[in-house]
N, C-alpha and C positions, 0 to 999 in steps of 0.2 A: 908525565901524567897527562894524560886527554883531557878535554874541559869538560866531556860528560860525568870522568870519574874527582876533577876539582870539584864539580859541582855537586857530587855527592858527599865529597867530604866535609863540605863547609855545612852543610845541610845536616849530617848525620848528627858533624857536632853543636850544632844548634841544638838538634833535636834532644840529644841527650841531657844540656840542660835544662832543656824544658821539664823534660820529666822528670828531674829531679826538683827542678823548681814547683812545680805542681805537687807535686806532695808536701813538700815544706811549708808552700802556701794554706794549704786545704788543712794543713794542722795547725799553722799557725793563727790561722781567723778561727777555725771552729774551737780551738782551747782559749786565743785569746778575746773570743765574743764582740769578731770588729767585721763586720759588713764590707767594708771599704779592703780591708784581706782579703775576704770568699770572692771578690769580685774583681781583684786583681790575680785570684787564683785563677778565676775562670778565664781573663785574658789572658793567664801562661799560657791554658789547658788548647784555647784557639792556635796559639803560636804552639802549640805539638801537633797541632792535625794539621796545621799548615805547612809545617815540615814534613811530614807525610804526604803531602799533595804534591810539594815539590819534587820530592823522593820518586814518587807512582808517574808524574812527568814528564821529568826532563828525562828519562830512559827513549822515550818516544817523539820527545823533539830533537832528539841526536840523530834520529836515524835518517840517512839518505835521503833524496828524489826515488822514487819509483811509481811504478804506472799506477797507485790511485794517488798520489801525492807528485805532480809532477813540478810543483814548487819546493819539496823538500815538506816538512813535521813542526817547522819553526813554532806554528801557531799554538801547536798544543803548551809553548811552552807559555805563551799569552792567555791560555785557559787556566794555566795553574796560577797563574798572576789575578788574575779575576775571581778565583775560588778564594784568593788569601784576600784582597779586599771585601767581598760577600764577609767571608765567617771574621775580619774583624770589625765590619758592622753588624754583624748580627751579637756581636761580642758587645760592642758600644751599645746597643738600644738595650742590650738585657740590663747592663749595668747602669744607665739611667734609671730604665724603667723600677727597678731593684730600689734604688736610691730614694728616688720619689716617695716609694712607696712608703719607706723608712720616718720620710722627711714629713711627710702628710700626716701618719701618726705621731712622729713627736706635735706638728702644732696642735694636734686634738687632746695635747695633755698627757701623751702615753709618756713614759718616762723610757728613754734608752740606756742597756747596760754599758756601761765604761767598760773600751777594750782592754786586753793587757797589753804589757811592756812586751813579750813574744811576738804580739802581734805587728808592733813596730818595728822587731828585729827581722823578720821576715819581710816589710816593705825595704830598711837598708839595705838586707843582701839583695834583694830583686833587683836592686838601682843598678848596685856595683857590676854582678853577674851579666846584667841587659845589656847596658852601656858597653862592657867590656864585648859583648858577643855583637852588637852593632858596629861599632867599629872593625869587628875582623871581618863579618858578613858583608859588610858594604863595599870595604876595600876589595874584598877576594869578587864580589859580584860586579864592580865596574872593569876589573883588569878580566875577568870574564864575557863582559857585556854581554850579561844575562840578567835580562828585565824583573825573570821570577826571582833568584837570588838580592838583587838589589832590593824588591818590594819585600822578601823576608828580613830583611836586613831592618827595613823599618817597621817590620812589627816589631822585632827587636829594641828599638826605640821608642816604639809608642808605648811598649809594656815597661820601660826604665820609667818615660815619661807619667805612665796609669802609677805607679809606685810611689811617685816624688808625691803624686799627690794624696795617694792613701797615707804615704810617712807624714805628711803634714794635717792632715783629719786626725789619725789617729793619735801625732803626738797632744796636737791639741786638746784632743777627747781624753785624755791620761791626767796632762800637766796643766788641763787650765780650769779642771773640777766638773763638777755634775753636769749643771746649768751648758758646759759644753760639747756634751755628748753629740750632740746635734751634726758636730763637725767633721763625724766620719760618713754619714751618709751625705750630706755633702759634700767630702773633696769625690765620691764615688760616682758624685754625679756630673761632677769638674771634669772627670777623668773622661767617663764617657762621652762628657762633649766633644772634649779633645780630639778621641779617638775617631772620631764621626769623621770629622775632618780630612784624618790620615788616610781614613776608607776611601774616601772620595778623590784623594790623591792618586791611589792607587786604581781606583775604576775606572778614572776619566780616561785617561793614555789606554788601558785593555781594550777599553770601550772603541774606539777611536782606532786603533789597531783592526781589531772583528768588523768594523764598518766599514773597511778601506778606507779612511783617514789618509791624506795627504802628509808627505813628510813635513817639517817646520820649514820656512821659506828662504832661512838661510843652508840652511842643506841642498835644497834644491836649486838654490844659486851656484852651490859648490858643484854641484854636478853638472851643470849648466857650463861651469868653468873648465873641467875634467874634459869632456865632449870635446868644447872649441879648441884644446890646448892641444889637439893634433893635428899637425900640419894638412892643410888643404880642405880639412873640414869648415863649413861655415852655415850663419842660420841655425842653431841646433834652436827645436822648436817642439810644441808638443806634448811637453816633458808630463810623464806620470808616475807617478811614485808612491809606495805604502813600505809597510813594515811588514818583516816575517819573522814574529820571534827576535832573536837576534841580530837578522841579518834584514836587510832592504833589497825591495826590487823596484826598478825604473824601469820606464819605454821612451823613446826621444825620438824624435825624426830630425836628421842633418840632410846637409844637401852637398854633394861632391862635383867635382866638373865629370860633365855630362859624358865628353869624350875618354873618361879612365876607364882602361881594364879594368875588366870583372876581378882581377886576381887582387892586382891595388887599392882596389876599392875593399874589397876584402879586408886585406891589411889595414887599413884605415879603421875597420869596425873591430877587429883583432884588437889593434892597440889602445882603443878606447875602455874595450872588456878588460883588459889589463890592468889598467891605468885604474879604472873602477875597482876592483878585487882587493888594488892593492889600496886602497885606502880604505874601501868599506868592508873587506874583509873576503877572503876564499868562495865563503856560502851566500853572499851577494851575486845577483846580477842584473845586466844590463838587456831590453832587446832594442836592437838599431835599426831603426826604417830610413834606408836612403832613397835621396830623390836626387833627381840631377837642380842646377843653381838654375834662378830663373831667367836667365839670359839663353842658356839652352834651350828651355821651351817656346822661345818665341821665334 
């Protein structure tokens, strides 16, 4: 199976429970009259359009190099990754802002309704269902190394995580009487902090990616190593480096002895590109700018 069609498969079945969790949520806060429910519904409901985002895609970051993409589509799949952190901070400020609003009224005396017991049953299956789906979407998105897959994988998580804390508001708001109602727009407002968090997780690296962001300085040391590790090469110097999607691209300038064939010297930058692919992968690559050493030039 291709990575473009793993990557739809781990996607699709994400997607499915989503939308099954979204129903189950949306009837489970609106019957059992718990905030902190409706608003971990709405977190599913972000994690199904973000499986849809990824789905619309990664079709387009599969596809080849050609003459308007002469790097390859990588990036698109770094827009889908950027679309999932946006909608789960826009997800997080709704469900603070929600919370607040809840929490302002109780201290002005409003009395808040006690959830039901449904409504708690629907934060445990969310727990179980997320966690369970984080785990396969993480795994399957790093043997993948695919940035968008991994980042759904932790919405995945951050919606097990938005749960733990709606199950703990709401059990509270049940089992510990009136006076603690209070404690389901608050764990709603817990949750959305949290999530804040996870967005920004997920921005920074996109972000950083769309800017031409240098790779991490130990990677770049490794390629640093790659380069010199072929005979007669020396000096590799230069060195630039970003992300594409999945894959990385570098520029390096080495320095050969001055008197080799055009055809050796060749070879030389061959086995580099090689040596490169197989480590950083097929849809990596490398450009080599030779100089001669500088003892030739003098």
């Amino acid at each position: 199976m291709t990575r473009e069609k793993e990557i739809y498969k781990v996607t699709l079945v994400g997607s499915v429970a989503n939308l099954l969790l979204v129903g189950f949520k949306f009837v489970a806060g609106t019957v059992g009259r718990s905030g902190a429910m409706l608003a971990d519904a709405v977190h599913s409901l972000s994690d199904f359009i973000t499986d849809l985002v990824v789905l619309a895609f990664v079709g387009v970051s599969a596809r080849p190099q050609d003459r308007s993409h002469d790097f390859g589509h990588g990036k698109f799949e770094t827009v889908a990754t950027m679309f999932i952190g946006l909608a789960l901070a826009a997800a997080a400020v709704g469900i603070v802002v929600s919370g607040a609003g809840k929490l302002a009224a109780w201290l002005q005396g409003e009395a808040l309704p006690s959830p039901g017991k449904i409504a708690l049953w629907g934060a445990l299956v969310s727990i179980a269902v997320k966690e369970i789906l984080y785990q396969y979407t993480s795994r399957r998105g790093k043997k993948l190394q695919s940035p968008a897959v991994v980042a759904n994988a932790w919405h995945h998580r951050s919606d097990a995580l938005s749960s733990i804390g709606a199950a703990i508001g709401i059990a509270g708001a049940i089992f510990l009487g009136e006076r603690w109602t209070v404690l389901d727009p608050v764990a709603s407002i817990v949750v959305g902090a949290m999530l804040v968090k996870v967005a920004w997780d997920l921005l920074g690296p996109s972000l950083g990616e769309l800017t031409e962001q240098s790779l991490p300085e130990d990677t770049e040391k490794e390629i640093l190593d790659i380069v010199g590790s072929v005979g007669g090469v020396s000096e590799p110097h230069n060195l630039r480096t970003r992300r594409i999607g999945s894959h990385i691209a570098a520029e390096v300038h080495i320095r050969l002895d001055g008197r080799m064939p055009l055809s050796e010297a060749h070879e030389k930058a061959s086995s580099i590109e090689r040596l490169f692919e197989e480590r950083f992968g097929k849809g990596s690559h490398i450009i080599i700018h030779m100089e001669p050493q500088k003892q030739d030039m003098e």
